[in-house]
C-alpha positions as CSV (number, residue, x, y, z in Angstrom):
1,X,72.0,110.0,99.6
2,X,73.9,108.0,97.0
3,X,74.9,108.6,93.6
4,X,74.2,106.8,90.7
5,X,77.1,104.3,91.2
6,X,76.6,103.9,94.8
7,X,78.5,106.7,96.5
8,X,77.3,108.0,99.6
9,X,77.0,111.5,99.4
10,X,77.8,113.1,103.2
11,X,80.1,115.7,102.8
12,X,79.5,119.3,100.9
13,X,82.6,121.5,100.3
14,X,80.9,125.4,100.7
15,X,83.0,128.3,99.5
16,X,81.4,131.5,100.9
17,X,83.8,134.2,98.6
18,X,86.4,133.6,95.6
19,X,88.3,136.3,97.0
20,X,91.4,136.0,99.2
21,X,94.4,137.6,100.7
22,X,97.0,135.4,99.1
23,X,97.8,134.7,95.3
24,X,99.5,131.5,95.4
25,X,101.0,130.5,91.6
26,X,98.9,127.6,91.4
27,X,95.1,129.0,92.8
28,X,95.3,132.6,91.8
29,X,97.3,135.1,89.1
30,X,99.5,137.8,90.5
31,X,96.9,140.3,89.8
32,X,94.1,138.2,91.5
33,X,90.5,138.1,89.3
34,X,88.0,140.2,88.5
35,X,85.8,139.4,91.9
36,X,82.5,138.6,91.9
37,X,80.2,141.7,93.0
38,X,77.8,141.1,96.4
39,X,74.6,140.6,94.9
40,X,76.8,137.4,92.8
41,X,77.5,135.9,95.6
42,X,75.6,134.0,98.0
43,X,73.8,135.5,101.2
44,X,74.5,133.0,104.4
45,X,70.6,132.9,104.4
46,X,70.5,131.1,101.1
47,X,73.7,129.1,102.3
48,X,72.0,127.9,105.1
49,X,68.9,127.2,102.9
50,X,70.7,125.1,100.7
51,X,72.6,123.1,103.5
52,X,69.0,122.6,105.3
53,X,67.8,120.6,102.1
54,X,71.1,118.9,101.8
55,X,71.1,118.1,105.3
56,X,67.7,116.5,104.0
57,X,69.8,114.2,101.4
58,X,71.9,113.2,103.8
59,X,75.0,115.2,104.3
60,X,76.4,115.1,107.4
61,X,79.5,117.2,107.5
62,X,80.3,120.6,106.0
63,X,83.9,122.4,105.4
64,X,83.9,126.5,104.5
65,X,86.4,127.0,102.1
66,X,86.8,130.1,99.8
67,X,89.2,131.8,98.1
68,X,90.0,132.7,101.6
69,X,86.9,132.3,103.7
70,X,88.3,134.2,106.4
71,X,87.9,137.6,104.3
72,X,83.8,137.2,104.3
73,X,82.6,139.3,107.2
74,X,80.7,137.9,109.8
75,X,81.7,134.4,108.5
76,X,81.0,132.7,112.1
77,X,77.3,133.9,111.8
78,X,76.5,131.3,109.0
79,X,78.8,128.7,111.1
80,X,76.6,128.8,114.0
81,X,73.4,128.8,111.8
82,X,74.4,125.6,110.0
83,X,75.8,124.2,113.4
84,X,71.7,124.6,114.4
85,X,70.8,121.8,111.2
86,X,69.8,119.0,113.0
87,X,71.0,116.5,110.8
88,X,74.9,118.0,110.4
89,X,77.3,116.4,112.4
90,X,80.1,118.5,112.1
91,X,81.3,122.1,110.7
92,X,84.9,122.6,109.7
93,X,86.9,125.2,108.1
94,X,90.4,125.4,105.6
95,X,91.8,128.6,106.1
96,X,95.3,130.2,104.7
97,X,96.0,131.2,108.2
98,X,96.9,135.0,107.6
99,X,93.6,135.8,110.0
100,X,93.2,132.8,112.0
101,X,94.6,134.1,114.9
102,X,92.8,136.7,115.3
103,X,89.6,135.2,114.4
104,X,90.1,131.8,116.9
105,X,87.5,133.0,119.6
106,X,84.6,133.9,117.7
107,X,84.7,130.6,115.5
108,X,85.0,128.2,118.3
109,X,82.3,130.8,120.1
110,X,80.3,129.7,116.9
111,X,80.8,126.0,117.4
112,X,83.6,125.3,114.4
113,X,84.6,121.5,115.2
114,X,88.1,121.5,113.7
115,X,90.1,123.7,111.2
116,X,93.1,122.8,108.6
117,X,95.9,125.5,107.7
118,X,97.0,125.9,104.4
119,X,101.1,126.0,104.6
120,X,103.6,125.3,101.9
121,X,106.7,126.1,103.0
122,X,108.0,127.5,106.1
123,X,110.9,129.2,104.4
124,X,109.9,132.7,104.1
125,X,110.8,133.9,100.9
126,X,109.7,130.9,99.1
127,X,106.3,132.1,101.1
128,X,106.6,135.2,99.8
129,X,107.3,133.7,96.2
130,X,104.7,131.3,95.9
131,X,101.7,133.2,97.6
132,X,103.2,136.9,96.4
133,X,102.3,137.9,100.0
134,X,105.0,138.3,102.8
135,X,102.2,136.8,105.4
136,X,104.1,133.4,107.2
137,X,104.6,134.9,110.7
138,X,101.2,135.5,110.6
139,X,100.3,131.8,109.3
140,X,103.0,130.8,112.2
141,X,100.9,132.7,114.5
142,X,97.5,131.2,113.6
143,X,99.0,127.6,113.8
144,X,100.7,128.6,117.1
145,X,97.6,130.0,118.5
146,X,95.3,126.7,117.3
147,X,97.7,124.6,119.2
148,X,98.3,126.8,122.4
149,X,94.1,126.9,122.5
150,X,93.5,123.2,122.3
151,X,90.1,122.9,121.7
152,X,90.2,123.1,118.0
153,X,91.5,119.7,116.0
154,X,94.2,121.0,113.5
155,X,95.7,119.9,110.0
156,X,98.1,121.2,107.9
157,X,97.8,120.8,104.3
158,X,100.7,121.2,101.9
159,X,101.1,121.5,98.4
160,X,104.4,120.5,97.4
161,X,106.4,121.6,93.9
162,X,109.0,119.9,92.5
163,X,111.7,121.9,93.0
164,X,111.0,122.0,96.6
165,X,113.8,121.6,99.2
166,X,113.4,117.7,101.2
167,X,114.8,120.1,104.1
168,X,111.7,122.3,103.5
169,X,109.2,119.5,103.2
170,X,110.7,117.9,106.7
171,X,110.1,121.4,108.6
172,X,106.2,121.5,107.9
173,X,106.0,117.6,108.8
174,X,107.7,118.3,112.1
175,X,104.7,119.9,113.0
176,X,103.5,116.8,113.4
177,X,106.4,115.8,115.7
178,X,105.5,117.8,118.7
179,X,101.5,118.4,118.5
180,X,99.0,116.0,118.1
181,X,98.6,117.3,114.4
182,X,98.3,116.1,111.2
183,X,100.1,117.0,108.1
184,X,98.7,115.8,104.9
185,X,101.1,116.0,101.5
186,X,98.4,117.2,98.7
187,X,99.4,116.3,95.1
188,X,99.5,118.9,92.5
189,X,96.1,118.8,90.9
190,X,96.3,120.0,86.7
191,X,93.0,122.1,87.7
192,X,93.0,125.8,86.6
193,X,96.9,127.1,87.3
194,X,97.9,124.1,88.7
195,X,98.0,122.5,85.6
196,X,101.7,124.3,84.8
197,X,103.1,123.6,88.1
198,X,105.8,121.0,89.0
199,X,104.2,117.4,90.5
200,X,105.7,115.3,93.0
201,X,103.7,111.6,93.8
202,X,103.1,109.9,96.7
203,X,106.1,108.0,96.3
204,X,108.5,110.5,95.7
205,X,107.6,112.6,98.8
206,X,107.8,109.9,100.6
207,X,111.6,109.2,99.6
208,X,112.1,112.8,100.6
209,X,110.5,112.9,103.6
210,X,111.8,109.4,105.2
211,X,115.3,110.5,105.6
212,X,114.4,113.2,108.1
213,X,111.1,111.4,110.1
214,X,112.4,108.3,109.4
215,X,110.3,105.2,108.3
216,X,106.8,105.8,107.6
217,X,104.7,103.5,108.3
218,X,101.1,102.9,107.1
219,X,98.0,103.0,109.5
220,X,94.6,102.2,109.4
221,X,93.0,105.0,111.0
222,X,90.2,107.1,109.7
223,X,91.3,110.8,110.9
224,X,88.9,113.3,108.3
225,X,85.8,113.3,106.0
226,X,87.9,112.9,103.0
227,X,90.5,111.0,101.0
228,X,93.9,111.4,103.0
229,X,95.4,108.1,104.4
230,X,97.8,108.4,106.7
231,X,101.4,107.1,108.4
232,X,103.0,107.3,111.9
233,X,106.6,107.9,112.1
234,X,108.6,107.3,115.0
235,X,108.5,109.7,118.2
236,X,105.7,111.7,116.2
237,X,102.8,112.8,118.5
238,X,100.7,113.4,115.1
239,X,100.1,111.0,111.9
240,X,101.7,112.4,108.2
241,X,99.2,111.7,105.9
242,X,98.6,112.2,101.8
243,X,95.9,113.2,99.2
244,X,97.1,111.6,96.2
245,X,94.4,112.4,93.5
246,X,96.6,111.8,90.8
247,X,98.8,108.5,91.6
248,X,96.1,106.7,93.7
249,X,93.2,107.5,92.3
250,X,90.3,107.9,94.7
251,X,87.1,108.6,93.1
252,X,85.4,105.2,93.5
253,X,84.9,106.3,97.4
254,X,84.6,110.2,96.4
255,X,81.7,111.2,99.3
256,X,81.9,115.1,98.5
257,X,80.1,117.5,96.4
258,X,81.1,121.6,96.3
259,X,78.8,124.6,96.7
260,X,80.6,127.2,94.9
261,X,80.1,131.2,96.4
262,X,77.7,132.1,93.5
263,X,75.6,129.0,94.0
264,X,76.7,126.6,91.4
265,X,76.8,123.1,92.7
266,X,79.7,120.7,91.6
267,X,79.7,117.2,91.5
268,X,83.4,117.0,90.4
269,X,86.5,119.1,91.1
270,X,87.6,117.9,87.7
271,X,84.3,118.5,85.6
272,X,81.9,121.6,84.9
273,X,79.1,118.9,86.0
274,X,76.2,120.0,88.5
275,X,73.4,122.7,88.8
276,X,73.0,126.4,89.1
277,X,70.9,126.7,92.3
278,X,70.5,130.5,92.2
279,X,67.6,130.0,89.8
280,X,66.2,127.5,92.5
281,X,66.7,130.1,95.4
282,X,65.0,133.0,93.6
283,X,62.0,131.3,91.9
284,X,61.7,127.7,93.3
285,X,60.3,126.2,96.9
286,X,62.3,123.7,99.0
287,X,61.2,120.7,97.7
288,X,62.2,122.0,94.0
289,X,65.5,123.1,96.0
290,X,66.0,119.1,96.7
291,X,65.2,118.3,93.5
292,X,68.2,120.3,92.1
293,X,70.4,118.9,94.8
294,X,69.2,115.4,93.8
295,X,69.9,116.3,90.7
296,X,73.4,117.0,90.8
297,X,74.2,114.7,93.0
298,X,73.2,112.3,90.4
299,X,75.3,113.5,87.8
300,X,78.2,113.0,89.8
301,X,80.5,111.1,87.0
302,X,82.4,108.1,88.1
303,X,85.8,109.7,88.3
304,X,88.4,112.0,86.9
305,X,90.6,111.9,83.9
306,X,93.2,114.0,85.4
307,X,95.7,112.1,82.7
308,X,93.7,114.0,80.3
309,X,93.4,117.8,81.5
310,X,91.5,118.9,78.2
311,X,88.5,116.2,78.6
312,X,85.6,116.7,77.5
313,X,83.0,119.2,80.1
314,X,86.5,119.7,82.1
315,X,86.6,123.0,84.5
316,X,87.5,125.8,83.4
317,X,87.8,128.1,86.0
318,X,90.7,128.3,88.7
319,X,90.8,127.0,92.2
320,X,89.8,129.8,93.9
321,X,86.4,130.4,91.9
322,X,85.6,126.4,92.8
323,X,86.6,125.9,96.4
324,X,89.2,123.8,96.2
């Protein structure tokens, strides 16, 4: 389906919990949030509803995010119910790694196509400061276990501060050096907590990174469903890439909306813009169900004012309530 500017619409973004077993500075406080209670949040029956009619529209490819989505039981049922859609191409998963290792063989028993750790730093106690959590052998473990496995394509995303160590940077893009994986650099988003953290471009991780992978150089490879372009550096069996929101503006090929876990479906990770399905799922038929897809979908707005955090209809709520 396309939006009213043009957009093809193929991707949905579907958090299945806001709760998680980190409480990094810029998704979550210290004390975590008041969760939302089970009947809130979405049963995989009405998850897979939804993705049925949006599979409909025209989305193709789907990504389980949470909060953590690791920490919802059973999560590899819904997987291999939305991997039975016809129409969807692919299922993949962003994970903060603390369970992945241990949950590897029932996901790819479900049919995930590919997953992408969340990792920061590799320096433990800045771990343990920014996600309050002493949890990186375990990420360690997951990323280990990914690669030893083979079967599942793996990212690493990483959301650098300012005050970050180059040194530190360099260490989570040599993952990149030995293993066909890819390590995208995320810009600090001013969403929710994020909006008081430190923020480092495009360029300037770039001018910190070359003088340990040496030159990067540009390529023109398509390696996801979303925004991240992507370099090869020298001797490096996989490509560094970045998702640079904020100092190269990408909304005028945006192909994502977001199904958050109570069933409110966003049409910007900026913006409070889209429709509250639940209504839909308890009263409405399929074809109504569309409708309110349709409908947000065509709300979509043409692109964020991230220069402007306190715009007006901007989001209020915090990363991990949103999906990310």
């Amino acid at each position: 389906m396309k939006d009213r500017i043009g957009r093809t619409i193929d991707y949905l973004r579907v958090s299945v919990t806001d709760r998680c077993d980190l409480r990094c500075v810029y998704c979550m406080p210290e004390e975590g949030i008041p969760p939302k209670c089970h009947e809130e949040i979405l049963r995989f029956a009405d998850i897979e509803r939804i993705c049925r009619q949006a599979a409909l529209l025209g989305i193709r490819k789907i990504k389980i995010t949470g909060g953590e989505p690791l920490v919802r039981r059973r999560v590899e049922l819904l997987i291999r119910s939305l991997k039975a859609i016809p129409e969807i191409e692919q299922i993949t998963m962003t994970t903060n790694g603390v369970l992945l290792a241990d949950k590897l063989p029932a996901l790819i028993d479900a049919g995930l196509d590919a997953v992408t750790v969340s990792l920061d730093t590799l320096d433990r106690e800045r771990f343990r400061m920014l996600t309050r959590r002493d949890e990186l052998e375990n990420v360690k473990k997951s990323i280990q276990a990914v690669i030893e496995d083979g079967r599942l394509p793996l990212k690493i995303n990483c959301v650098p501060m300012e005050d970050q160590d180059p040194e530190d940077l360099a260490a989570v893009a040599a993952y990149a050096k030995d293993h066909p994986v890819h390590v995208r650099f995320i810009e600090m988003m001013p969403i929710g907590l994020g909006k008081d953290c430190g923020f480092l471009s495009e360029e300037q991780l770039i001018s910190r990174l070359e003088p340990f992978t040496g030159k990067l150089v540009p390529v023109d490879e398509q390696l996801g469903n979303g925004p991240a372009h992507y370099y090869r550096a020298e001797g490096y069996a996989g490509r560094i890439g970045f998702i640079s929101a904020v100092s190269h503006k990408f909304c005028s090929g945006c192909n994502r909306v977001r199904l958050t876990a109570d069933g409110f479906l966003k049409s910007c990770l900026q913006f409070e813009t889209g429709e509250d399905l639940r209504p839909v799922l308890a009263a409405g038929s399929d074809e109504d169900l569309a409708e309110a897809i349709k409908k947000a979908i065509l709300k979509k707005p043409e692109g964020h004012h991230f220069d402007n955090v306190d715009a007006a209809g901007a989001e209020h709520r915090i990363m991990s309530q949103i999906g990310g």
